[in-house]
DOLUM-950082 format. One line per 2 residues: number of its first residue (from 1); their letters; for each residue x, y, z of C-alpha. Coordinates in nm, 3 decimals. Layout:
<recs>
NUM) A) X,Y,Z  ...
</recs>
This chain:
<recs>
1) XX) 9.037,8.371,9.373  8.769,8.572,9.556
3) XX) 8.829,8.575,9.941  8.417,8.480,10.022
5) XX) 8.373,8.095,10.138  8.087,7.915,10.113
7) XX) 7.922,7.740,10.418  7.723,7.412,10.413
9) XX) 7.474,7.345,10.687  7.250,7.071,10.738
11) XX) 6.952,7.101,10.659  6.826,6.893,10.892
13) XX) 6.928,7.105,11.206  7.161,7.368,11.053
15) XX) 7.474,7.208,11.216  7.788,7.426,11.038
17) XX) 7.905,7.121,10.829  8.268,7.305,10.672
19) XX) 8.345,7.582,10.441  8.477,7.598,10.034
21) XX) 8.621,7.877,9.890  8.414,8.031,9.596
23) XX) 8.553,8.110,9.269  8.541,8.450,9.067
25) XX) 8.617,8.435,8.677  8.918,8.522,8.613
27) XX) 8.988,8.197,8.849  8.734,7.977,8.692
29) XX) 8.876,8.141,8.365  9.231,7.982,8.452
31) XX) 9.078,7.615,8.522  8.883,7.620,8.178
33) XX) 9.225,7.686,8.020  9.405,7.419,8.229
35) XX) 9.144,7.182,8.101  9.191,7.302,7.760
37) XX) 9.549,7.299,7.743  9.518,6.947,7.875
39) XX) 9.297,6.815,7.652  9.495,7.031,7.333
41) XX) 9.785,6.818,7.437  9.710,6.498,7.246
43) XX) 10.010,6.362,7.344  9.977,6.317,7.691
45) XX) 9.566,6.190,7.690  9.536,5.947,7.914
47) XX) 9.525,5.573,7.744  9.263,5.369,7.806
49) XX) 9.464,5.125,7.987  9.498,5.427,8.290
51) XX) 9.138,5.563,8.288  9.082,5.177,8.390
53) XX) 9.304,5.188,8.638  9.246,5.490,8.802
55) XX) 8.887,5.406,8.809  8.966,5.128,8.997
57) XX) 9.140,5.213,9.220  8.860,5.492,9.280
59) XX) 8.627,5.200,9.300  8.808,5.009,9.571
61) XX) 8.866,5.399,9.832  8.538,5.414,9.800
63) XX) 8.432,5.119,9.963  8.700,5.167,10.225
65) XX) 8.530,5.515,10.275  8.207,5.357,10.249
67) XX) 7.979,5.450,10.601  8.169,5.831,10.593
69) XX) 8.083,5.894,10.241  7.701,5.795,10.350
71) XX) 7.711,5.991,10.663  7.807,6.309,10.452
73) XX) 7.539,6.239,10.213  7.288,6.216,10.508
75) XX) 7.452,6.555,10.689  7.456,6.737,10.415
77) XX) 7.167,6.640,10.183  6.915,6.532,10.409
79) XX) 6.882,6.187,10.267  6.781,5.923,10.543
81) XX) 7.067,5.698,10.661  6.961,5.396,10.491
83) XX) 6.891,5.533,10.159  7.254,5.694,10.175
85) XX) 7.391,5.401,10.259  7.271,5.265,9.920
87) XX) 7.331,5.553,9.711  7.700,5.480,9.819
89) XX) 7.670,5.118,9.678  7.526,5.219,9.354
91) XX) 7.794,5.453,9.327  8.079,5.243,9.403
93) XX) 7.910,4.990,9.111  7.869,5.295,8.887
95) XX) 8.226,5.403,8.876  8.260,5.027,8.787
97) XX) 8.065,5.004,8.509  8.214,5.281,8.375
99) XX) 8.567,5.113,8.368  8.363,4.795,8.170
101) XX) 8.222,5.026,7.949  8.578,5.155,7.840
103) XX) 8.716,4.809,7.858  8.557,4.688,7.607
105) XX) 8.451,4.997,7.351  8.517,4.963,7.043
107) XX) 8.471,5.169,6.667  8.340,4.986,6.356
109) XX) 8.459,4.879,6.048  8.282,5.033,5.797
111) XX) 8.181,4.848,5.445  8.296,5.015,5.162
113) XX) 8.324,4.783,4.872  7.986,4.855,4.776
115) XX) 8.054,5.115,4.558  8.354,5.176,4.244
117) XX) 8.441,5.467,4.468  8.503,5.299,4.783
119) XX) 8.615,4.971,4.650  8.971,5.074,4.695
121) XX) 8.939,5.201,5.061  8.923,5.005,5.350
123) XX) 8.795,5.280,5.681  8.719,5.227,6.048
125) XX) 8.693,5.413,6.363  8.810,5.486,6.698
127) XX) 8.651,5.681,7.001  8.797,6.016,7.086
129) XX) 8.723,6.195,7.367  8.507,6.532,7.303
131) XX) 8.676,6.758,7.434  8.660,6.948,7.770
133) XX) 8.320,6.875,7.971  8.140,7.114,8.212
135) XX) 7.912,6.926,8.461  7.604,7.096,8.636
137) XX) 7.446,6.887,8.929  7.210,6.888,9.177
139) XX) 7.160,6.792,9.550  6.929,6.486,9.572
141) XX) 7.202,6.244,9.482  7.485,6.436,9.577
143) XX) 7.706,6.145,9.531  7.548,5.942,9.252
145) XX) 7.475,6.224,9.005  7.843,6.324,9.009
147) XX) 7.959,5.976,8.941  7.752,5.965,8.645
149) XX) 7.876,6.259,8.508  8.208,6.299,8.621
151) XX) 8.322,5.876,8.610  8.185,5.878,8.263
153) XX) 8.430,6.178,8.179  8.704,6.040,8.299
155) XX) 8.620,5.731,8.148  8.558,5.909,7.820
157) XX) 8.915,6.079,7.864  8.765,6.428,7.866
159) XX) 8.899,6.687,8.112  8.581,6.797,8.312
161) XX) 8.488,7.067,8.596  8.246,6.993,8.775
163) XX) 7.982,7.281,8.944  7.814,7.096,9.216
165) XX) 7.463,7.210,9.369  7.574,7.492,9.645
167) XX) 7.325,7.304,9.865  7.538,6.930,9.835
169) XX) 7.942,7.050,9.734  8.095,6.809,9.983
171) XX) 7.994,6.497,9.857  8.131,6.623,9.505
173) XX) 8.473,6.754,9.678  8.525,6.429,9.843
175) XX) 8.479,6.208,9.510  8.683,6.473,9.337
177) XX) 8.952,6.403,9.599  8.926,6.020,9.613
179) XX) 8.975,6.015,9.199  9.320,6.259,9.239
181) XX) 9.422,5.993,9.542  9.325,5.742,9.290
183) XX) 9.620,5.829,9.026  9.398,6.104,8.804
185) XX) 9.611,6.421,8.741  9.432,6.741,8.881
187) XX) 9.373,6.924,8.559  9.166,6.626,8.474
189) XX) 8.890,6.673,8.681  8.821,7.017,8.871
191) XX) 8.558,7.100,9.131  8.435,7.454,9.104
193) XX) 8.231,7.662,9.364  8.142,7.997,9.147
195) XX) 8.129,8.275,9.346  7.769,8.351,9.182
197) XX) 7.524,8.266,8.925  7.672,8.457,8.690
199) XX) 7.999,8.312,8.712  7.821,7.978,8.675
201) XX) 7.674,8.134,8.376  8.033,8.204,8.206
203) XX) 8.187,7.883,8.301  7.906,7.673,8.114
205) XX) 7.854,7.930,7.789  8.241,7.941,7.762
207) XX) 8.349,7.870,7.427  8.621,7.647,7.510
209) XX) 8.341,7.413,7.655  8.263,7.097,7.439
211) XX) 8.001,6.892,7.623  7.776,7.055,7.891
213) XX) 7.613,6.763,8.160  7.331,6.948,8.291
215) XX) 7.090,6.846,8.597  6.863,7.075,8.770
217) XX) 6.543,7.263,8.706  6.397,7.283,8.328
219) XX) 6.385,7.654,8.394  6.752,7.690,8.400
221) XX) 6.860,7.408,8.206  6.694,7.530,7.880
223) XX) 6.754,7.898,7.989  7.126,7.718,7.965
225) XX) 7.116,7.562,7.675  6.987,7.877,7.513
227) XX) 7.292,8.042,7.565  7.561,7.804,7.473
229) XX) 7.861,7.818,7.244  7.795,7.728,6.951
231) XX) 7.907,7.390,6.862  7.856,7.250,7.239
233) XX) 7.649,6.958,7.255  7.468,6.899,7.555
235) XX) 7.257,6.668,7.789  6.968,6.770,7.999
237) XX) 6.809,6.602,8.301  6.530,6.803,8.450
239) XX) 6.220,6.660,8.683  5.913,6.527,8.585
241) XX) 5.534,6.455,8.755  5.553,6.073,8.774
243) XX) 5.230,5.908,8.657  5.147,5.557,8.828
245) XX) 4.831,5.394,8.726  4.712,5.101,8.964
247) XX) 4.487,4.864,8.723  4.178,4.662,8.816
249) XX) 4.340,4.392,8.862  4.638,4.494,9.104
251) XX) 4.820,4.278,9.359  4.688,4.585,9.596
253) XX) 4.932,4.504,9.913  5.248,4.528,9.655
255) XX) 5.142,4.832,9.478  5.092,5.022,9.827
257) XX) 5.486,4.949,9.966  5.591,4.989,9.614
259) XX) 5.446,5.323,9.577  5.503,5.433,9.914
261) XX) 5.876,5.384,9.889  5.863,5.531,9.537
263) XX) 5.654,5.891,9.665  5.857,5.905,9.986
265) XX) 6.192,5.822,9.915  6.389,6.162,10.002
267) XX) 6.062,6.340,10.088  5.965,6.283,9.744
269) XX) 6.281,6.492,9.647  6.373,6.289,9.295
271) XX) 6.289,6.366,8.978  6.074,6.051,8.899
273) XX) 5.919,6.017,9.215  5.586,5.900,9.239
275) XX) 5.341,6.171,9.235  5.080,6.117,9.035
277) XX) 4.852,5.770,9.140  4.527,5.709,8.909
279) XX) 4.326,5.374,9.121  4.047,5.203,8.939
281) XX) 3.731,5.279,9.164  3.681,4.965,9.223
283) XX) 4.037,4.908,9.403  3.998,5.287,9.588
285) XX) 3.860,5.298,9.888  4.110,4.936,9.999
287) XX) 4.415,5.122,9.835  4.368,5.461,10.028
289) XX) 4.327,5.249,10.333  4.664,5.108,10.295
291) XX) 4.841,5.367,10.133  4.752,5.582,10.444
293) XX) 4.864,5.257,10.684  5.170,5.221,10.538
295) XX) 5.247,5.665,10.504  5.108,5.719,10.879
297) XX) 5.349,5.482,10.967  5.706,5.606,10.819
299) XX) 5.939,5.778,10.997  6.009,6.188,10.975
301) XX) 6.310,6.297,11.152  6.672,6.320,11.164
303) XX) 6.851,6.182,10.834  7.203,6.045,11.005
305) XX) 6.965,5.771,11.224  6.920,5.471,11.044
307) XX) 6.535,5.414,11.156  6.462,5.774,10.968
309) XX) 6.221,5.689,10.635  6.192,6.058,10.544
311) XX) 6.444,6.326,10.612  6.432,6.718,10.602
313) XX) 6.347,6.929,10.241  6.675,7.107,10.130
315) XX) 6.571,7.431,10.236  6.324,7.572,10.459
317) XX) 6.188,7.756,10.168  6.084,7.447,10.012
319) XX) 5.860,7.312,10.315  5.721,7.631,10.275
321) XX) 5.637,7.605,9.879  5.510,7.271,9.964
323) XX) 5.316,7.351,10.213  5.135,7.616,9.997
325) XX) 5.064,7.383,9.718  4.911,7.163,9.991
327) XX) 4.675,7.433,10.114  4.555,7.575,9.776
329) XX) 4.436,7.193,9.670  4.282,7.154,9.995
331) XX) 4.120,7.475,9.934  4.036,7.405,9.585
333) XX) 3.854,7.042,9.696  4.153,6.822,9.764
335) XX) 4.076,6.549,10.056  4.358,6.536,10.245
337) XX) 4.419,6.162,10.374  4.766,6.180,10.538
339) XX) 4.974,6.471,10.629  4.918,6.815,10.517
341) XX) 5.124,7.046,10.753  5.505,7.086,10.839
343) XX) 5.716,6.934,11.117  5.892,7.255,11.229
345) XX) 6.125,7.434,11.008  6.247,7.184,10.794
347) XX) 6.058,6.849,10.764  5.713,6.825,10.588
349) XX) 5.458,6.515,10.698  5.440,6.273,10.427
351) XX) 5.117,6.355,10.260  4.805,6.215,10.046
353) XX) 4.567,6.366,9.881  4.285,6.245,9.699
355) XX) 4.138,6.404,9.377  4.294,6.753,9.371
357) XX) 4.097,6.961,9.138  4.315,6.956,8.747
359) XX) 4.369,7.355,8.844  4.556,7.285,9.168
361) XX) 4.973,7.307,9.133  5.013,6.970,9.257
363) XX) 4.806,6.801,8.962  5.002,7.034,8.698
365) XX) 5.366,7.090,8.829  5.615,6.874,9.010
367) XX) 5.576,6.861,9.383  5.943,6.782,9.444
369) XX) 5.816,6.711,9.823  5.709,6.410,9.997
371) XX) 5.337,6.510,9.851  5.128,6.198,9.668
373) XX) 4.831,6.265,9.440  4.504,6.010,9.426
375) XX) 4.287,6.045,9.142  3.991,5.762,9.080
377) XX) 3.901,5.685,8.764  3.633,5.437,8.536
379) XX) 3.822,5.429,8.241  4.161,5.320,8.179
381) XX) 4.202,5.547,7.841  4.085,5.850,8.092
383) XX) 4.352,5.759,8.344  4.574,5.734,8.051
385) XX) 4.454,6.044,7.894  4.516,6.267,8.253
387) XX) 4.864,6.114,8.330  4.987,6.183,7.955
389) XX) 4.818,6.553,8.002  5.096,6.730,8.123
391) XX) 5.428,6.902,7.971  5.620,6.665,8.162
393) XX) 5.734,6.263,8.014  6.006,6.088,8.253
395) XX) 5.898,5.773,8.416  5.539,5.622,8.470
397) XX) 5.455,5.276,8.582  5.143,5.056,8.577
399) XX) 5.068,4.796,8.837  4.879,4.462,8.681
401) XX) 4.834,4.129,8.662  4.757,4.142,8.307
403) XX) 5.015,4.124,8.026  4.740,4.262,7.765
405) XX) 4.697,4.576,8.027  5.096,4.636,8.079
407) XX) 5.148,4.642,7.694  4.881,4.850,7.678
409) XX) 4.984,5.096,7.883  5.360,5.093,7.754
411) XX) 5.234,5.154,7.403  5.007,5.468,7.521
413) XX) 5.207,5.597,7.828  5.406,5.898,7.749
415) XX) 5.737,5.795,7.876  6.077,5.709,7.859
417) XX) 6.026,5.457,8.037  5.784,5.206,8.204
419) XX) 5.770,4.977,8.516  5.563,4.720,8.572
421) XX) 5.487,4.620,8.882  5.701,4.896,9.029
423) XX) 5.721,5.236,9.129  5.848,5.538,8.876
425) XX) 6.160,5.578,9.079  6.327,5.301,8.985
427) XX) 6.636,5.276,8.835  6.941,5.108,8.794
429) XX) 7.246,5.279,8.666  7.345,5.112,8.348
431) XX) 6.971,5.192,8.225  6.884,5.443,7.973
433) XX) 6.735,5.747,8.161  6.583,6.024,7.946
435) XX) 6.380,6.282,8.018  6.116,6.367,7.725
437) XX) 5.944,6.747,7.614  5.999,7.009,7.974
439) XX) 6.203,6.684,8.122  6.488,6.672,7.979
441) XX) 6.722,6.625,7.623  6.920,6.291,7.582
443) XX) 6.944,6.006,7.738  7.151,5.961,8.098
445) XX) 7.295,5.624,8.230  7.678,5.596,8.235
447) XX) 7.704,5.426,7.896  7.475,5.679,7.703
449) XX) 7.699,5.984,7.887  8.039,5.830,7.779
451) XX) 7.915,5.774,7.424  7.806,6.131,7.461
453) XX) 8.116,6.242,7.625  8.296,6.115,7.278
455) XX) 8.307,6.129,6.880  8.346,5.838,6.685
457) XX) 8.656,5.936,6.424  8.691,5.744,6.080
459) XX) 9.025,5.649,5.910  9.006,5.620,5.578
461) XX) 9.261,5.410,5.405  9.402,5.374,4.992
463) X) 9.467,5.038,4.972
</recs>
């Protein structure tokens, strides 16, 4: 193993958080093969019966480690207090589900009197797990995402290592950790810290790799997926530019928290966080009013205090991009409502603005900051029209009172999926979650990943 060690700061104030050891290849080399040799070994899979109960018992350390695993999250991902605190919940009910899912699954029987051929056979199948499974994640839900990738391998049965973001590795090391306290063998689930991108590269383009969990950037996921072994399926979850459109005929008041919490929810930091807002003119000039009420009023500051609404950007870099994109709207005929400049090194003010110009980089690319478009429009097939315009198809929402109007919209919407009456963001974990075109390949949610995670084998009997 190569002698360098990471170190994790906060990005809040920089505070020296702890230290990993990184990982050269011929050591990353050595855990793919422990993974192999484990899953080659069909003797010694773990049964169903143990995946449960390991789970489980995962499950029930977690909520005994529930306010430390939210601190971390806070410390070392910037994530406000009280949004941490939840992610922790929906974690603890993720690794859940994922025992139900594998408590109940099931193969098929599959018909086969219909033809001379097959009227002597009788087949069915059983789920197998794919083989070993290399997870990518990134920092925004340093807890969460790694549940949903990692819980669903282990639930599968599939060996996995698991790269977290270099920004977030503690919250992955400690979940790693509780599943090994938790009865799962080592080999079974491995956290590795490459030493550098390159070593990242090998791990995931490794031939011995069967099923590559991928979330990040589009740039480097497909870049990623270009390179793969062949024969290793994969599932991609990048970021998208979240369209909301806010109908004539809005409950107003509801629409503004709803998309408040949806564009600021870690500083805008989530991949189908509320970004882009289209407002009839008639409901404009009442809904900036609010929406600036309600943004003036939230809370910048230091993630680990629980009154904190918005936290810090992962890296100073990024409140420097940000703030960039800011200027050159404003510059190119942006009015900016709210916000619009940093709050020292590492915080950014929650910000509006109101009818960037289509050339700015917030109308075409994803802000990934606490940064909310406002564009007016006449026409609901022109607001439709601009929010479908873009290489990007995640989550959109529509806010109505009209059924005619929400079906509307969810026929014409480029999406995966579409709230009504809510923002983009939301999301519960035993939904389908698929990003469509630059935003992904697949569909996420810890079902969808387990099915991925495993093949569906047919026995075909002479009878």
């Amino acid at each position: 193993m190569s002698k360098t060690r990471l170190t994790i700061h906060s990005p809040y104030n920089q505070e020296d958080l702890g230290t990993l050891s990184t990982m050269d290849w011929p050591f990353v080399a050595e855990k793919i093969s422990l993974a192999q040799t484990a899953y080659q070994n069909r003797d010694k899979w773990l049964p169903v019966h143990e995946r449960v109960g390991i789970l489980e018992r995962t499950a029930r350390l977690m909520v005994k480690h529930h306010s430390s695993l939210a601190m971390q999250i806070a410390k070392e991902g910037g994530k406000p207090l009280k949004d941490a605190l939840v992610e922790v919940t929906r974690a603890i009910d993720g690794v859940r589900l994922a025992e139900e899912c594998i408590r109940s699954e099931s193969g098929h029987v599959i018909p086969m009197n219909g033809t001379v051929a097959g009227s002597s056979k009788m087949a069915m199948t059983q789920k197998e797990p794919i083989g070993v499974v290399v997870a990518v994640s990134a920092f925004n839900h340093p807890l969460n995402l790694i549940v949903h990738q990692v819980a669903s391998a282990v639930a599968a049965g599939c060996p996995v290592l698991v790269k977290p973001a270099a920004d977030t590795p503690l919250s992955c090391r400690s979940f790693v950790d509780l599943l090994i306290e938790a009865g799962l063998p080592e080999v079974w689930c491995q956290c590795i810290i490459p030493l550098d991108l390159s070593v990242a590269e090998r791990l995931v383009t490794d031939s011995r790799v069967s099923f590559f969990s991928f979330i990040g950037s589009a740039n480097v996921g497909w870049k990623l997926r270009s390179k793969l072994a062949p024969g290793t399926r994969c599932s991609l979850e990048h970021g998208g530019a979240a369209p909301v459109i806010l109908h004539d005929s809005s409950n107003l008041q509801s629409s503004v928290d709803s998309i408040t919490k949806g564009g600021f929810y870690h500083a805008g930091q989530v991949c189908v966080s509320v970004q882009r807002v289209y407002v009839h003119e008639a409901l404009a000039n009442d809904f900036i009013h609010l929406f600036n009420t309600a943004t003036a009023a939230l809370t910048v500051g230091d993630p680990t205090c629980i009154e904190t609404d918005v936290g810090p950007l992962i890296r100073e870099a990024e409140v420097q991009r940000v703030d960039s994109w800011v200027q050159e709207a404003i510059a190119l005929g942006a009015e900016c409502i709210c916000g619009g400049s940093r709050i020292g090194n590492q915080c950014y003010a929650p910000t509006i603005l109101l009818n960037p110009s289509a050339e700015a980089t917030v109308s075409k690319q994803e802000i990934f900051g606490p940064v909310v478009c406002v564009y007016t429009y006449s026409s609901l097939e022109d607001a439709i029209q601009q929010a479908n315009a873009l290489p990007f198809a995640f989550q959109a929402a529509v806010f109505t009172d009209s059924l005619d109007i929400a079906m509307h919209c969810y026929k014409h919407l480029d999406a995966s999926a579409v709230m009504v009456n809510d923002h983009s963001a939301f999301r519960v974990d035993n939904m389908p979650f698929a990003g469509l075109k630059l935003s992904g390949l697949g569909v996420g949610g810890i079902q969808h990943t387990i099915n991925d995670m495993q093949i569906e084998k047919m026995l075909v009997l002479s009878i």
